[in-house]
Each structure stands twice: as C-alpha cells, then as structure tokens.
Phi, psi and omega in degrees: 000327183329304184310330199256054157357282194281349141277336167304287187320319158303326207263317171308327173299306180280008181259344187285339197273000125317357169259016178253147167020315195279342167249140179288160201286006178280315197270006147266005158259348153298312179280350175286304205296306194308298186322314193276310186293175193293313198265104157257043197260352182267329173286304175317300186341283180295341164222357172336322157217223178213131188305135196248163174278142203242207179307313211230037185087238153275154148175118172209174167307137177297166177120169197254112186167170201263354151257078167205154174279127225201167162277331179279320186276312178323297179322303170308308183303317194286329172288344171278310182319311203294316168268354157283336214259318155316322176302298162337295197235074204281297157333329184262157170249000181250071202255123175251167184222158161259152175213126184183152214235173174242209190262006183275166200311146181069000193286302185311308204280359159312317223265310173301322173288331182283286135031232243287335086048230183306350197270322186293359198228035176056018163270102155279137196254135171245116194249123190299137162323323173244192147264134190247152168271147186334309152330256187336294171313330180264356186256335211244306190281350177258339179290304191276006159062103184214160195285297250176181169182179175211125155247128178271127181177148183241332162110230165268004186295181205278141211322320188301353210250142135316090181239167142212133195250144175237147212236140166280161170293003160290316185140357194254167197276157179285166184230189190278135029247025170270333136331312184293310203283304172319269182348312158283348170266336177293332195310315207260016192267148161265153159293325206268355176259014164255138193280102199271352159301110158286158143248103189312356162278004190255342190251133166240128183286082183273152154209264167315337227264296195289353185272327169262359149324298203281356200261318161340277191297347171319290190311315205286355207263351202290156199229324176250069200283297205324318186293318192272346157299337176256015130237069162309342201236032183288131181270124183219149190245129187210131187225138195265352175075022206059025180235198220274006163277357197283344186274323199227012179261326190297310168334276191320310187282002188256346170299298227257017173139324191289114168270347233234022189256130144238126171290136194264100177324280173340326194253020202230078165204138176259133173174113181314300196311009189015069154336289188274016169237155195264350159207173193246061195233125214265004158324297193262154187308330201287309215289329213239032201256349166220028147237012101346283197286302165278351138327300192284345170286289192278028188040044200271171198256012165195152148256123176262113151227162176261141157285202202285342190251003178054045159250338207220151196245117192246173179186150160220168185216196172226143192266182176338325156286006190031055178241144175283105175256173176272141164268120186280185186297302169309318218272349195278290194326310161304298150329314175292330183276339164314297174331271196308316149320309172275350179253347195257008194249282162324355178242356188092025190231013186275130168235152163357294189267359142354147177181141191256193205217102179258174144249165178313336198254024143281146184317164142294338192285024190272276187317317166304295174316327162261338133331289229281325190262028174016077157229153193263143148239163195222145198251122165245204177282167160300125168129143172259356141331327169286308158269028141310312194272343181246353125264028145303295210273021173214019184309100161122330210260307203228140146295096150338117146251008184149154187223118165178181202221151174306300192298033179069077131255165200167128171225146151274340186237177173238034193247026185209150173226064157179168196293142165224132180278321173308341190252000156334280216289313201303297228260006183263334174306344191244027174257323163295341190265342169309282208315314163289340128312344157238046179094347190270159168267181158313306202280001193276304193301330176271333160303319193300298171343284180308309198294323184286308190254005164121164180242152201232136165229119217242139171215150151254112167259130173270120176223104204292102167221107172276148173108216169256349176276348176294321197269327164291339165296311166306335190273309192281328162324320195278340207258308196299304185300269305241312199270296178277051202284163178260154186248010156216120159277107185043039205106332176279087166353054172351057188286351190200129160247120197236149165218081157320030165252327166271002216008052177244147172209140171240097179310173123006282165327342171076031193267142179238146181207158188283123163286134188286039167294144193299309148240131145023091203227147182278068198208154194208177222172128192210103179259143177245124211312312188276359177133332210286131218209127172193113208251148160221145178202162170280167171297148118278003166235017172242162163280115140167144152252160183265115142303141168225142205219125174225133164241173197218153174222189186224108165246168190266322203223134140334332199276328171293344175337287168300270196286003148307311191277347159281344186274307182270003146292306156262006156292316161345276151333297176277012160279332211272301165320310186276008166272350202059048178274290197275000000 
C-alpha cells in the first residue's frame, strides 16, 4: 500500500472529513487512530470507495469509514431511501416502511436508526420488536401495504460483516429502475444532512400480531397433512444457528404438525458473534456438527438449519448405510421441486398453467422434471429478486408453485418475495414424513429422482480476492475468459457459449443469437456436448467470483451413486484444470 501515494492521499482527505462534528466521538477516534498509523492499509480498506448497493443491497465489514457499515453509511442510505420514496410516492401523505434485523452485532441499534430515520422525514415506520427472519419483513410490507422496507441483516457472512436490504412495495428487493433511482439520491445525502432525530409517533413496534399471520398462511403450503398426521412423531433435528429462526420454525413445525423437534440447545442463543461455528453458513459441513453429534444420538430422521437471517436452508439425512450425508443446495432444490410437482399432481391440484422458478446457475435436471409434468420453468439471474419479478409479471395470469437457487434458498409461496426458510423447513419436514411413510428416506427420493431424470453432480468453487486489488483481479478473470473462452472443458467439448453481459450466445456453428433476459448481467456460461455446464460470475455482496460446474451421468441402480458420483468428481477436477482453479 505504501507505493500507492496517490491513493493514500484521497483516501487520508476523505477520512479527515470524518473528524468532523457530525460524527461521534468513538468514530473519530477510530478514524484518527487509522490517519496516525504507519500501515495504511486499514485506511485504503475503509475509504477507498463508498459502500454501493450491490445484487443484496449494502453489505460490509463493521467499523468506521466510508466503505464500511456504520450508523453514517447506514444513515445516508435510509436518507436517499428516503427521498426516494418521497419522490416516488409524492402524491401519498401516508407513505410507510418495514424495518426489521437479524441477530447480528449492530443489527438492533441498525435498525433503530434506520426507524428513527424514516420517521423524521415523515415516513411511517413499523419496526419489529426483535429480530426476525428475513421472510417475515417481505411478508409484513405486503400485509401492511407498505411502500417499502429495510432488513439489517448480512445473511450468512462472517460475524464481522453487516447488511443492508432494501425492499420494495411487493415485497421484493429492488430492481431497476429503483435501485438506480436509491443510488442516486444516496449519492447527493451529506452526513450532515441526515436526519437522525425520530419521531416517535411515526414508529410503531410489530411482532406477535405479525408472526401468527404469517405462520398461518405458511401453514397453507402443506400439501400432504394425512402423511404427516400419520408421522407426526418424525425425529427432527433443527438448529437456527444463533439466529432469527429460532423465533418463528420450532412454531412453524409444531403448526404444522410435528411433535417430535429437538432444537440444538448450544445454537438456540442469539449472538452475532456465532460462537460455536467457524462460520454460520448452513452451506458447510462444519456449520451442521452439532446438530449431527445429536441426530446421531437421538437416531433422528433429518437434520435442518437455518442461516442467521432464516432465508436459506441446509440438510442432512442418512444414506442406504444409514451414514448421515449432507444434501447440497441443487439437490433440496431439486427435491422441493420434485416434491411439490408430483403430490400437488397425485391430489389433483396440479394446473396447466402452473409454474416454476430456477436461476440459471441451478441443475438442469430442474428442467427435465417440469417437461416431463408439462409445466414451465423459467430460468433467472442469481438472486431472488429475480424470481420475484417472474411472479410479479405473471401475477393473475399463471401460478407460482416453487422456486430456487443452488445456494439453499427456496420460497414455495408467493405470498413472500424472497427466499424463506421457515416455510422451507415445514415443508421439507413434511416431505420427509411423505417419504418415510411409504418406507423411504430422503435420499432413497433423491436416487429415484437421479434413476428417472438422470444423475446430475453439482461443485462452486469460490475464489476469495478481498479488497481493491482483489476486485481488479476479478475483473480481469472475467476480460480474459471473454477474450479466450474454452473450447473444452475437461475433456468436453463446448457447443454453446452464452454471455449475459452481451445478452449473446454462440453456438458450435460460430452461429451468434439474443438472449431473452431482463438486463444485463456479468456472468458467461458455457454447455458441452455431454450435459456438462459451467457458469461463472463475480459476487455482488462478496470479494470472490464464483464457478458453478455441474456434470451428468446416466444411472441404472441406485446402487451406483458413489461410483457415478467419484466419476463426476473427477471430471470435475479436470474441468477445474482446464480453468487454472486448481
């Protein structure tokens, strides 16, 4: 950083205008304490640019600086929000917001600022009592017919981190042109022009009221009550991970039927610091280790967690060997969707017009399962704003029945726009209690699944380049693959190249045609003669782009799993190659 002069010097200008008045005195002895030291690299860090709403809004590291979460990047943000929305909705004299937080360090006294916030500038705000899961804020701005909302919430990243989302009146995070429009008004707030005196007659305090509304209508999603009355006494295991599921999924499964919940004591504490996980990400294996060490205690028949904001959903089951494996993210997708298509089929309740929701970077083996049940799918961006926006646009005309994304998110219903684990988990618990009523596990439903539409093996590989040298490294992976893309993967032939930044695909044939997409996106995609699939794009709330690699096989038995599933390990592994991954 030393070398880099001319950036020290910008980034020491805007941090001085941080010792002024307008700010408290712990964050200007924070930014003094950065201005004095020798290593400026916590100073580049903290002001090099100013935090952008990115695919999930705000989201950074805690701390004091103009990239960092703060009560002032906070501030700025609910005050452009604020003035948008005045814009927006000029005409109303009743313009309201949702506000509601998760467990993390600052999420309350986030939450309260933003609160306090919208109320000075003559928006009312209903703001939760608690911390909620994420569901319930998108589900609460469409009951109380509200403009908008903000959830402080970081998902799963790592304690250190922050977020903020910001929600439209459907209930869903904004898209364009309302992103553009926030942005530019956060652009022009000054600190000093933010109003941080509330008035407390504009905030009203929601909870309970809004909590059995919503677990009600939750409850309406069940599709089989006969299976789970007659295993009602299904042993489940469930860890909210110290976070906001802990309020309303032991509710929900006892709604809906379930007697039988053990809660993993150690994870049913709310504290942002996640003490007993090296991350809260219901993703990794590590994250599910003690509710593993009492499954295996209570011989139980699924494991569940929620991450900290209860959006996103992880599982295990036991496999033919009765060893507890993990179910990645494609595959709970592919089961829920599986689920909901053949049982909502087997009651009579399946229609024509009926329709589901992947993003592009989920198997395909999605896609065979709604062929075969002659139903559409529909392929979006990453993010559920996207699949927000296709039952928006299709809101009177057709039905939602399900939705997801590889990274454990799933909503079933569309009476929420954004992923929910509460009504997640209800419904995988009553997918387990189908399956074991007619002798089966889970994964005996995901072999049947793979022996009918083909076996599919899915890996993301993450690759971490924190900072600014970071994000320029990333930027240039992306110019390189673009200017040289491969024309084999790991033996595979490439036949089709897509790039959503051009909204173009180029066939085999050097044939090039228009992608139907809403906008633009950085993200390239690459299909191979044999099935073989593999999309990369950077995060928007992370340092890191992603790969996502899916191969295919063919199975007969069940019995083949494992080895089909090391044959697409190591095709993998040499796909891995022909990128320079490994």
């Amino acid at each position: 950083m030393s070398n880099n002069s001319e950036l020290i010097a910008q980034c020491e200008a805007k941090a001085r205008q941080w010792l002024s008045p307008s700010f408290d005195k712990e964050t200007r002895d924070a930014v003094e304490a950065m201005l004095k030291n020798d290593d400026k690299t916590d100073l580049v860090e903290s002001f090099y640019k100013d935090l952008e709403f990115g695919t999930g809004g705000l989201r950074g590291i805690m701390g004091a600086g103009t990239n960092r979460m703060n009560i002032y990047t906070v501030g700025m943000a609910t005050q452009g929000f604020a003035n948008y929305l005045k814009k927006c909705f000029a005409g109303r004299k009743d313009i309201s917001v949702v506000v509601c937080h998760d467990c993390r360090n600052n999420s309350r006294k986030f939450a309260v600022t933003v609160a306090d916030i919208f109320s000075a500038n003559g928006i009312k705000a209903y703001l939760f009592d608690d911390m909620r899961p994420t569901p319930e804020c998108s589900f609460a701005i469409r009951e109380l017919k509200c403009q908008a909302g903000v959830n402080i919430t970081a998902s799963h990243n790592p304690k250190e981190y922050n977020g903020y989302k910001a929600y439209w009146e459907d209930g869903a995070q904004v898209l364009a042109p309302h992103d553009t429009g926030i942005i530019e008004e956060v652009n022009k707030v000054k600190v000093d022009e933010v109003k941080f005196q509330g008035n407390p007659a504009l905030i009203q305090t929601i909870g309970a009221d809004i909590d059995k509304v919503y677990l009600d209508r939750v409850h309406t999603l069940s599709i089989d009550a006969e299976a789970i009355s007659h295993q009602h006494n299904l042993k489940i295991v469930y860890t909210p991970l110290h976070g906001t599921g802990m309020m309303l999924i032991p509710q929900s499964l006892k709604l809906w039927g379930f007697d039988n919940v053990h809660c993993v004591k150690e994870q049913m504490v709310k504290d942002g610091n996640f003490p007993t996980v090296v991350s809260p990400n219901p993703e990794y294996a590590e994250a599910l280790t003690l509710a593993l060490r009492d499954a295996k205690e209570l011989d139980a028949d699924i494991v569940m967690a929620s991450d900290p904001d209860a959006d996103r959903v992880g599982m295990a089951c036991k496999n033919d060997k009765g060893e507890w494996v993990l179910i990645n993210g494609n595959q709970t997708c592919l089961i829920f969707l599986y689920y909901i298509i053949t049982n909502r089929k087997n009651k009579g309740l399946l229609k024509p017009s009926d329709f589901i929701v992947k993003t592009i970077v989920t198997t395909e083996v999605i896609r065979k399962v709604a062929e075969k049940a002659g139903i559409e799918m529909r392929d979006c961006y990453t993010g559920f704003k996207w699949i927000a926006r296709e039952i928006r646009l299709s809101e009177g005309k057709q039905q939602y029945i399900g939705g997801g994304e590889e990274s454990y998110g799933f909503l079933a219903e569309d009476f929420v726009r954004d992923k929910d684990a509460v009504s997640a988990i209800s419904l995988l618990a009553e997918i387990c209690a189908w399956a074991k009523d007619q002798g089966k596990t889970l994964y005996d439903i995901l072999m049947g699944i793979y022996l009918e539409y083909g076996f599919s093996k899915e890996f993301t590989i993450n690759v971490v380049r924190p900072g600014k040298t970071g994000a320029e490294e990333i930027q240039q992976m992306m110019t390189n693959f673009r200017k040289n893309p491969p024309t084999d993967l790991g033996g595979s032939k490439v036949v089709l190249w897509k790039d959503y930044a051009s909204l173009e695909q180029t066939d085999a044939e050097g044939k090039v045609t228009k992608l139907d997409m809403p906008t633009t996106s950085n993200v390239l995609q690459w299909f191979c003669s044999d099935g073989t699939k593999v999309s990369v794009r950077p995060s928007g709330t992370e340092p890191k782009i992603k790969f996502y690699i899916e191969v295919k096989g063919i199975m007969h038995d069940a019995s083949e799993y494992e080895k089909l599933d090391e044959e697409g390990a190591q095709k993998i592994d040499a796909i891995k190659k022909s990128l320079n991954l490994d």
